[in-house]
N, CA, C and O atoms as a GROMACS GRO file, in nm:
protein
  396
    1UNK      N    1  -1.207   0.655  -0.524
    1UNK     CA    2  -1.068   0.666  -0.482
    1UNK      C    3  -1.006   0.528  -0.457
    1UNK      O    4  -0.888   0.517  -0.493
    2UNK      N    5  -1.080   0.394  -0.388
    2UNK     CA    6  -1.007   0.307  -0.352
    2UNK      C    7  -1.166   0.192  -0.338
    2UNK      O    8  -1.287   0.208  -0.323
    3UNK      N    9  -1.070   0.078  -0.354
    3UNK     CA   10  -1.192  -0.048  -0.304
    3UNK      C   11  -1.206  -0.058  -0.120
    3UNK      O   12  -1.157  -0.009  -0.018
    4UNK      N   13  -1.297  -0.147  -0.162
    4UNK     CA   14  -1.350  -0.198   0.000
    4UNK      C   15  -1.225  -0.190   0.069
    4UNK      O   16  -1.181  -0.119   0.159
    5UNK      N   17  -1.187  -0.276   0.006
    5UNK     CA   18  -1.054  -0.314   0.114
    5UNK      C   19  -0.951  -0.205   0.145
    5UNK      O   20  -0.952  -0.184   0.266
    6UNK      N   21  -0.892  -0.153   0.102
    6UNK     CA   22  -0.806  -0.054   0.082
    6UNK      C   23  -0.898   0.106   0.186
    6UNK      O   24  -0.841   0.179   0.267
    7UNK      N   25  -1.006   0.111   0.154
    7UNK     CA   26  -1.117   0.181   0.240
    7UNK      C   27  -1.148   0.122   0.379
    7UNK      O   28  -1.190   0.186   0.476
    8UNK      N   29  -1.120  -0.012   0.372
    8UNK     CA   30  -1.140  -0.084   0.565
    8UNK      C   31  -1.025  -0.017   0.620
    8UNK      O   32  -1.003   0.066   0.708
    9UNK      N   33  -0.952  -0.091   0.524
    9UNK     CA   34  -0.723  -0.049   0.605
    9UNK      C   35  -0.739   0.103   0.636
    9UNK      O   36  -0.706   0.132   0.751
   10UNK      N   37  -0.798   0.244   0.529
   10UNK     CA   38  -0.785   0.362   0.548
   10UNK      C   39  -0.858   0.369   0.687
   10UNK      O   40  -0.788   0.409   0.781
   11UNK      N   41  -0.983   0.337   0.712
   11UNK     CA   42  -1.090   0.368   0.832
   11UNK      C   43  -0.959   0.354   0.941
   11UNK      O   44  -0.899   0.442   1.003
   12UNK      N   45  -0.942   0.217   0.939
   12UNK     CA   46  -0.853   0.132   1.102
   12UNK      C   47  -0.736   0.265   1.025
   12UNK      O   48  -0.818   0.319   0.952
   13UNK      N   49  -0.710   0.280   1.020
   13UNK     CA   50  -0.565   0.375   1.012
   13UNK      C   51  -0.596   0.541   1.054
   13UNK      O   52  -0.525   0.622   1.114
   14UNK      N   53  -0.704   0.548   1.008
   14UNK     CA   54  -0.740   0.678   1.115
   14UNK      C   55  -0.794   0.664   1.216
   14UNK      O   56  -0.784   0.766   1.284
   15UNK      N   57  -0.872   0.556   1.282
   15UNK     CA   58  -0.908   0.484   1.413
   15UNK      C   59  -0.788   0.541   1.487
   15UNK      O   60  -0.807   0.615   1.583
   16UNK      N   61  -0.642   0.504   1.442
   16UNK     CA   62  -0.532   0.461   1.549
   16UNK      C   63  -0.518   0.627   1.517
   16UNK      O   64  -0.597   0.694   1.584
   17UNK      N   65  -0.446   0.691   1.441
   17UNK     CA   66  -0.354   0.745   1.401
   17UNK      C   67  -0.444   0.879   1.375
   17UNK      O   68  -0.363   0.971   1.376
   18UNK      N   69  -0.560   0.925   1.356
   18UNK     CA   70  -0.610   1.012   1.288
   18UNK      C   71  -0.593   1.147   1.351
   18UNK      O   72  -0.604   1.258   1.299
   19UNK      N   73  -0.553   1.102   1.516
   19UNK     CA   74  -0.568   1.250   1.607
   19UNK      C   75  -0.376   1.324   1.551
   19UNK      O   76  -0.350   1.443   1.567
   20UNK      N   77  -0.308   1.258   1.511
   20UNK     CA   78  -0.183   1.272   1.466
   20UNK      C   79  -0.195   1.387   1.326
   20UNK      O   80  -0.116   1.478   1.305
   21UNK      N   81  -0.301   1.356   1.252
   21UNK     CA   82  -0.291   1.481   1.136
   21UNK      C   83  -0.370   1.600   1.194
   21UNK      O   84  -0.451   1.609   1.286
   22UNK      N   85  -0.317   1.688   1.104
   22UNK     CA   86  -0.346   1.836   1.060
   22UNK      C   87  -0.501   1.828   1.134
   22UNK      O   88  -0.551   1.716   1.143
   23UNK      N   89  -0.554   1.909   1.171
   23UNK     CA   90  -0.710   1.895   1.200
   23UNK      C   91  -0.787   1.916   1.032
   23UNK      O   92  -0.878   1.836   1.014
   24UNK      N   93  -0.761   2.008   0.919
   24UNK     CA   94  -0.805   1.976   0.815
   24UNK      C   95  -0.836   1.871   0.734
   24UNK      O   96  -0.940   1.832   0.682
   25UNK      N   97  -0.646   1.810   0.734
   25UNK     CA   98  -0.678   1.679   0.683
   25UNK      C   99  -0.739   1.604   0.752
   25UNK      O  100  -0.814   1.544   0.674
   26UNK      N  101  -0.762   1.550   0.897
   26UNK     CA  102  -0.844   1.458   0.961
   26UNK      C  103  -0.972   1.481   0.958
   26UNK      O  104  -1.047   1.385   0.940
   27UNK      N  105  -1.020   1.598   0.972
   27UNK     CA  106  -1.198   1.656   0.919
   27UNK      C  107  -1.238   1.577   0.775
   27UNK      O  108  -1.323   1.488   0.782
   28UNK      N  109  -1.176   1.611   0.636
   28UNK     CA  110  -1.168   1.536   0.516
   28UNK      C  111  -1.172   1.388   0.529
   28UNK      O  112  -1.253   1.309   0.481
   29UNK      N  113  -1.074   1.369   0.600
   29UNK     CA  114  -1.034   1.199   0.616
   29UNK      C  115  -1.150   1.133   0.640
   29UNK      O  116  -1.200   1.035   0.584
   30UNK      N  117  -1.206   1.233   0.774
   30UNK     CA  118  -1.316   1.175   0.846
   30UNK      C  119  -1.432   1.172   0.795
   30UNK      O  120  -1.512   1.086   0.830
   31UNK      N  121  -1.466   1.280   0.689
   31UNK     CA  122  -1.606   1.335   0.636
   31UNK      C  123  -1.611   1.222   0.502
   31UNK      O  124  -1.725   1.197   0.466
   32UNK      N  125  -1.506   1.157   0.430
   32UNK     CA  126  -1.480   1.089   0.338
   32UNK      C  127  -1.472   0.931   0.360
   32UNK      O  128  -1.512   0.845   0.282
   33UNK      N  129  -1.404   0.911   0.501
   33UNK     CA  130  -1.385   0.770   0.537
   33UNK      C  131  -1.528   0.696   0.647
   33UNK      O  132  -1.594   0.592   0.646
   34UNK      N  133  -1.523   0.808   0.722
   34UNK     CA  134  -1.644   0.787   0.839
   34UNK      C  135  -1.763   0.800   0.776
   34UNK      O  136  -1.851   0.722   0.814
   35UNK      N  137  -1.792   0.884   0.680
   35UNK     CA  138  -1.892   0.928   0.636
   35UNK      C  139  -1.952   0.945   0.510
   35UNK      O  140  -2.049   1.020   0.495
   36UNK      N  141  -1.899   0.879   0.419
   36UNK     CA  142  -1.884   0.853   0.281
   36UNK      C  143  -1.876   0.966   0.214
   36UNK      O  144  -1.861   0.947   0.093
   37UNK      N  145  -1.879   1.074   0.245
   37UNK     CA  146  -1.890   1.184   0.146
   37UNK      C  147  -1.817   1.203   0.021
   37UNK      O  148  -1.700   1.166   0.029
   38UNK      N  149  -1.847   1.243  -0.070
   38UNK     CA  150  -1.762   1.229  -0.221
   38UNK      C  151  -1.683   1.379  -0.206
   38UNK      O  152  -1.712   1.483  -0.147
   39UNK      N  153  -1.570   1.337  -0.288
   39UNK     CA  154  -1.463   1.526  -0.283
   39UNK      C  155  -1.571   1.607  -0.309
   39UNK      O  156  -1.576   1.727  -0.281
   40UNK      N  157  -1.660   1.539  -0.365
   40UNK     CA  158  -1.736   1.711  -0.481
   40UNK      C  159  -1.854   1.737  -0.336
   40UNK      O  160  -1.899   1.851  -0.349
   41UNK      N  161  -1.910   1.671  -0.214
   41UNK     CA  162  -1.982   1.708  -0.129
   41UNK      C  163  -1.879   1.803  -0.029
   41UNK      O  164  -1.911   1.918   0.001
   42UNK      N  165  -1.759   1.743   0.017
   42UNK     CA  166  -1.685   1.807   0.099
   42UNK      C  167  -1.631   1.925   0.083
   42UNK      O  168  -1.630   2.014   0.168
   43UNK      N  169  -1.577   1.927  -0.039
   43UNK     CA  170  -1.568   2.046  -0.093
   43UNK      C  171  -1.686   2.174  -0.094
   43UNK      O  172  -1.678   2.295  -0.074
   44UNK      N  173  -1.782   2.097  -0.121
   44UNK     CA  174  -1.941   2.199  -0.136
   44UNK      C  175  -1.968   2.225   0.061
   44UNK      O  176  -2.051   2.304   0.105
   45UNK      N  177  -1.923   2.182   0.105
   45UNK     CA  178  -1.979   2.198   0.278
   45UNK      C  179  -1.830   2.269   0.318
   45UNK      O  180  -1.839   2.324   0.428
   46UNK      N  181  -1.712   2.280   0.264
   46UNK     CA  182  -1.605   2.318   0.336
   46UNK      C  183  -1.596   2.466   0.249
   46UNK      O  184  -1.520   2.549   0.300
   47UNK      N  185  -1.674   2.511   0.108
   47UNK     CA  186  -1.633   2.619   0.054
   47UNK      C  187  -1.532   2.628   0.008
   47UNK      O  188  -1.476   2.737   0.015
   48UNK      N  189  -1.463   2.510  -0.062
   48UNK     CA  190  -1.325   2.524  -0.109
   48UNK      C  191  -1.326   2.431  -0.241
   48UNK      O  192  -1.426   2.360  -0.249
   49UNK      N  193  -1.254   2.423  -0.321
   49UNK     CA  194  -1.256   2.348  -0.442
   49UNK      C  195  -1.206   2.256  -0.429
   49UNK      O  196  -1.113   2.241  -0.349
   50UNK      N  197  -1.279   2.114  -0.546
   50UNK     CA  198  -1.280   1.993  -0.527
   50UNK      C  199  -1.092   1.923  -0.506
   50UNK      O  200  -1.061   1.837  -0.424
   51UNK      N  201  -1.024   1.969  -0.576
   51UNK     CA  202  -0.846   2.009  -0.614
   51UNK      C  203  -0.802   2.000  -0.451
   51UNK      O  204  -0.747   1.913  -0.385
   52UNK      N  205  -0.834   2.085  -0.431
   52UNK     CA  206  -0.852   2.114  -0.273
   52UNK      C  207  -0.840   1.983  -0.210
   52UNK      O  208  -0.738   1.915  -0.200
   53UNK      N  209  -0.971   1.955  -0.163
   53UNK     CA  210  -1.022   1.862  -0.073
   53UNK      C  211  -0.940   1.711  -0.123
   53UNK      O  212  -0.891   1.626  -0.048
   54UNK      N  213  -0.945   1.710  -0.250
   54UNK     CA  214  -0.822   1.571  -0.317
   54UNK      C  215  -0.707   1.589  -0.258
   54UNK      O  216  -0.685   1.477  -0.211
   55UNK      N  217  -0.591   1.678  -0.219
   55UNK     CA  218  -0.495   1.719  -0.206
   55UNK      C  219  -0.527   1.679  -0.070
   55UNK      O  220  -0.492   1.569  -0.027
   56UNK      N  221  -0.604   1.779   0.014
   56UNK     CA  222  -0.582   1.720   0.130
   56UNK      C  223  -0.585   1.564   0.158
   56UNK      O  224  -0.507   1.499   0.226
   57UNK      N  225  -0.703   1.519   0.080
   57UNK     CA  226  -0.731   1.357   0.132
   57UNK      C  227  -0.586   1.287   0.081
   57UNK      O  228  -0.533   1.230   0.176
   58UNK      N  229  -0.559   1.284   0.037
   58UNK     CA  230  -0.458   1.244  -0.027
   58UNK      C  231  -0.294   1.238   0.075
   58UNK      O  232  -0.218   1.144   0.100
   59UNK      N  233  -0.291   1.397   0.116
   59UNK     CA  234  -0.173   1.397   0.155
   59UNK      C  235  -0.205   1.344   0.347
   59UNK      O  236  -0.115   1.324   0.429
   60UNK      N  237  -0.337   1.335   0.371
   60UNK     CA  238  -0.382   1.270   0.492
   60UNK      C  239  -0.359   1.124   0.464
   60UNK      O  240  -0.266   1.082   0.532
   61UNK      N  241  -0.418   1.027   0.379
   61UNK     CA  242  -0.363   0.900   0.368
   61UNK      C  243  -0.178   0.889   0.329
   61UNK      O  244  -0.139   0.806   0.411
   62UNK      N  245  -0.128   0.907   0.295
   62UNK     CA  246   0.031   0.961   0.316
   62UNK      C  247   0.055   0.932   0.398
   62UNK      O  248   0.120   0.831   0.424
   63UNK      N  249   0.009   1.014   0.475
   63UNK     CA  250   0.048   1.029   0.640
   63UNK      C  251  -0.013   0.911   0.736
   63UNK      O  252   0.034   0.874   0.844
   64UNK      N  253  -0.111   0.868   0.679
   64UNK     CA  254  -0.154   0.776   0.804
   64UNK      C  255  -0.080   0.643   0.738
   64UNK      O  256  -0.047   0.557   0.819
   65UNK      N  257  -0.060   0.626   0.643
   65UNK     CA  258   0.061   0.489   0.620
   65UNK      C  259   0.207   0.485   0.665
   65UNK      O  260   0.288   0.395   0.686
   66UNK      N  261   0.211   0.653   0.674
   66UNK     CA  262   0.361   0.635   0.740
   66UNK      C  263   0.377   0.631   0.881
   66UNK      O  264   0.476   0.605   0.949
   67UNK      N  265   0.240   0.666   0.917
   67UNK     CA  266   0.287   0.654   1.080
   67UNK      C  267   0.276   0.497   1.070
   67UNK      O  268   0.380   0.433   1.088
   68UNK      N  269   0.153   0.425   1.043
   68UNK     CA  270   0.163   0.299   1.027
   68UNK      C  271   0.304   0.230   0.965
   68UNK      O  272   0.305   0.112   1.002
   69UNK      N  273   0.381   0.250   0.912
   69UNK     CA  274   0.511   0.213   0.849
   69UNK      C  275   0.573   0.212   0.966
   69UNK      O  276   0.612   0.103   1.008
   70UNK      N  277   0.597   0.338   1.049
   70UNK     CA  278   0.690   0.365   1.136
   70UNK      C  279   0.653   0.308   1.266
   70UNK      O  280   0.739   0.247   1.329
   71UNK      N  281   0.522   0.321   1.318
   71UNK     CA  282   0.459   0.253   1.466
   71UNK      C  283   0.429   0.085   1.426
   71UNK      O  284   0.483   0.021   1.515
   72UNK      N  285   0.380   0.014   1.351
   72UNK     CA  286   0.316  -0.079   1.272
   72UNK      C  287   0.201  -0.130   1.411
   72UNK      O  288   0.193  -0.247   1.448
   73UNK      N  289   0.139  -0.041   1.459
   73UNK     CA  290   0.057  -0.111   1.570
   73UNK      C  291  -0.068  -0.173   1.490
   73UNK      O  292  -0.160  -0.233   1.546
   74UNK      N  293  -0.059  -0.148   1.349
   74UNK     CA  294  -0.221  -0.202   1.257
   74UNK      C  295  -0.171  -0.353   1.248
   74UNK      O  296  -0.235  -0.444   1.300
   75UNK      N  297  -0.060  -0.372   1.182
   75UNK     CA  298   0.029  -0.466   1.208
   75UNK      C  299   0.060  -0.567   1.323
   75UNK      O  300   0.016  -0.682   1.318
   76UNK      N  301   0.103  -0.540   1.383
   76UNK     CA  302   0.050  -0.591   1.555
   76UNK      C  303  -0.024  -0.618   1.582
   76UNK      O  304  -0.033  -0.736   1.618
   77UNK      N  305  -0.145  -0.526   1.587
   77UNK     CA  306  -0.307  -0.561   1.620
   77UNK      C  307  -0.372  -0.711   1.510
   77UNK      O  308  -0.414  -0.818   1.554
   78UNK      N  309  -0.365  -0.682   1.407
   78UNK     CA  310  -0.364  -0.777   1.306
   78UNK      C  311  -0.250  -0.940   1.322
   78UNK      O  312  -0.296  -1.047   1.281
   79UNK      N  313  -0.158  -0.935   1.364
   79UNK     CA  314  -0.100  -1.050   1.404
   79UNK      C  315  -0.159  -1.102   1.541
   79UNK      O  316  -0.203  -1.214   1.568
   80UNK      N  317  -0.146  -0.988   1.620
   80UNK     CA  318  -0.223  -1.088   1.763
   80UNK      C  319  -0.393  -1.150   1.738
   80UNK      O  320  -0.430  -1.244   1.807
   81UNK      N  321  -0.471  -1.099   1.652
   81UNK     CA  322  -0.571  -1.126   1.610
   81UNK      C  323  -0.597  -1.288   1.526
   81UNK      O  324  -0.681  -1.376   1.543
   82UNK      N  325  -0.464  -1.271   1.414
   82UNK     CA  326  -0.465  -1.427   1.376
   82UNK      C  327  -0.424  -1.531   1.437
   82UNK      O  328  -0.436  -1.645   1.392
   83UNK      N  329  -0.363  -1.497   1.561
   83UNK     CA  330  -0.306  -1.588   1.602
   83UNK      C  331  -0.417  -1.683   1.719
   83UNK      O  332  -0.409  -1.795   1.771
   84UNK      N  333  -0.527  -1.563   1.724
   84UNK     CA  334  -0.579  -1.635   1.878
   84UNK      C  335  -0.698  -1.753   1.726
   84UNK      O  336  -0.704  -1.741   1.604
   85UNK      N  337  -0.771  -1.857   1.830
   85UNK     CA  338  -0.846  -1.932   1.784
   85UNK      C  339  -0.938  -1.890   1.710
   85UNK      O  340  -0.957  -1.770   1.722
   86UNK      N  341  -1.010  -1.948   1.630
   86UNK     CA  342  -1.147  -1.889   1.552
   86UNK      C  343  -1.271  -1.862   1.607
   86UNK      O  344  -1.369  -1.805   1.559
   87UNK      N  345  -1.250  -1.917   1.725
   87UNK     CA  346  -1.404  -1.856   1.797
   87UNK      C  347  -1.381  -1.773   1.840
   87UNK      O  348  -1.475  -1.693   1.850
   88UNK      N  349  -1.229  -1.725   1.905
   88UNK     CA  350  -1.211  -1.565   1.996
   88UNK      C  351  -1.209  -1.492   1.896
   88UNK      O  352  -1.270  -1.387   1.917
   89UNK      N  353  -1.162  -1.501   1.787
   89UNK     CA  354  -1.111  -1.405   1.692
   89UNK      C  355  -1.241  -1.359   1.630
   89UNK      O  356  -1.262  -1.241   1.600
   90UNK      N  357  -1.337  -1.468   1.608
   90UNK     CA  358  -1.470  -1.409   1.569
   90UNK      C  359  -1.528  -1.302   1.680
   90UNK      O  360  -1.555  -1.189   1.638
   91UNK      N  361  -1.542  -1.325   1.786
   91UNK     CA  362  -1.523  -1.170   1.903
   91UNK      C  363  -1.486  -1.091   1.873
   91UNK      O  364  -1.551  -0.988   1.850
   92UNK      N  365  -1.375  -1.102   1.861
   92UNK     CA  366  -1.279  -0.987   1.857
   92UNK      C  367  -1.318  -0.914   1.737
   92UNK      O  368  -1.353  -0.797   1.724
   93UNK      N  369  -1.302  -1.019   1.644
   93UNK     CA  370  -1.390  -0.919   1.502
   93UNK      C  371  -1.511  -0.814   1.517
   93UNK      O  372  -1.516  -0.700   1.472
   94UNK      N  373  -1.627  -0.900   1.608
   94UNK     CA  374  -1.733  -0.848   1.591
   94UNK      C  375  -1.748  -0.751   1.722
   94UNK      O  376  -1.853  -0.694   1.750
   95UNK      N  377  -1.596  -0.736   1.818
   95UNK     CA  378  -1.585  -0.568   1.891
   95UNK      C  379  -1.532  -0.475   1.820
   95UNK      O  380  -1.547  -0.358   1.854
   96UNK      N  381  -1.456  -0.511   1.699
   96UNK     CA  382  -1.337  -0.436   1.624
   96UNK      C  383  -1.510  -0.333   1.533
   96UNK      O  384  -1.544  -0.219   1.566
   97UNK      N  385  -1.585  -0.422   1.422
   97UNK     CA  386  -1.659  -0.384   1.352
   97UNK      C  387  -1.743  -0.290   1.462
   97UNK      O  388  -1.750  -0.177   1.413
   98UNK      N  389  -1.788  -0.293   1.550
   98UNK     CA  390  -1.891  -0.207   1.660
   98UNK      C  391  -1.859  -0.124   1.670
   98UNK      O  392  -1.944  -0.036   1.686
   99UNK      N  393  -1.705  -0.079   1.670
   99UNK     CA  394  -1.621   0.021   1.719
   99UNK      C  395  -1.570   0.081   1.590
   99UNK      O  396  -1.490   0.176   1.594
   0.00000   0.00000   0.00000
């Protein structure tokens, strides 16, 4: 579906935002982002077809960019982060990754 990167931004975007969707789509989000699962496993554990489980994931990332569009706290969090020095920020990194 997406590279590393684009897969870090999705994780931190349901971190903030994930209790905000559908409980379906956030289960998917979660079983896919938290947990690597491929559509064709989620689908096979949820009893529903792969079409399915795409649709949802799909219309769940949607949603977690627009709240991010509209709140920009990933944004925020990410500016106050570059701004502090390189030794705090290495902290801060390595509470952000733990979590």
């Amino acid at each position: 579906m997406v590279d590393k990167e684009k897969l870090d931004r999705y994780v931190r975007l349901l971190d903030l935002y994930g209790k905000l969707l559908g409980r379906t789509e956030y289960e998917v989000a979660q079983a896919y982002l938290y947990y690597g699962l491929s559509v064709i496993e989620i689908a096979s554990q949820r009893g529903t077809s792969r079409q399915a489980v795409a649709k949802q994931l799909d219309s769940a990332v949607r949603k977690l960019e627009q709240f991010e569009e509209n709140v920009g706290f990933l944004r925020f969090v990410d500016r106050l982060v570059d701004e502090l020095p390189e030794s705090e920020r290495q902290k801060v990194m390595k509470i952000l990754e733990e979590n």
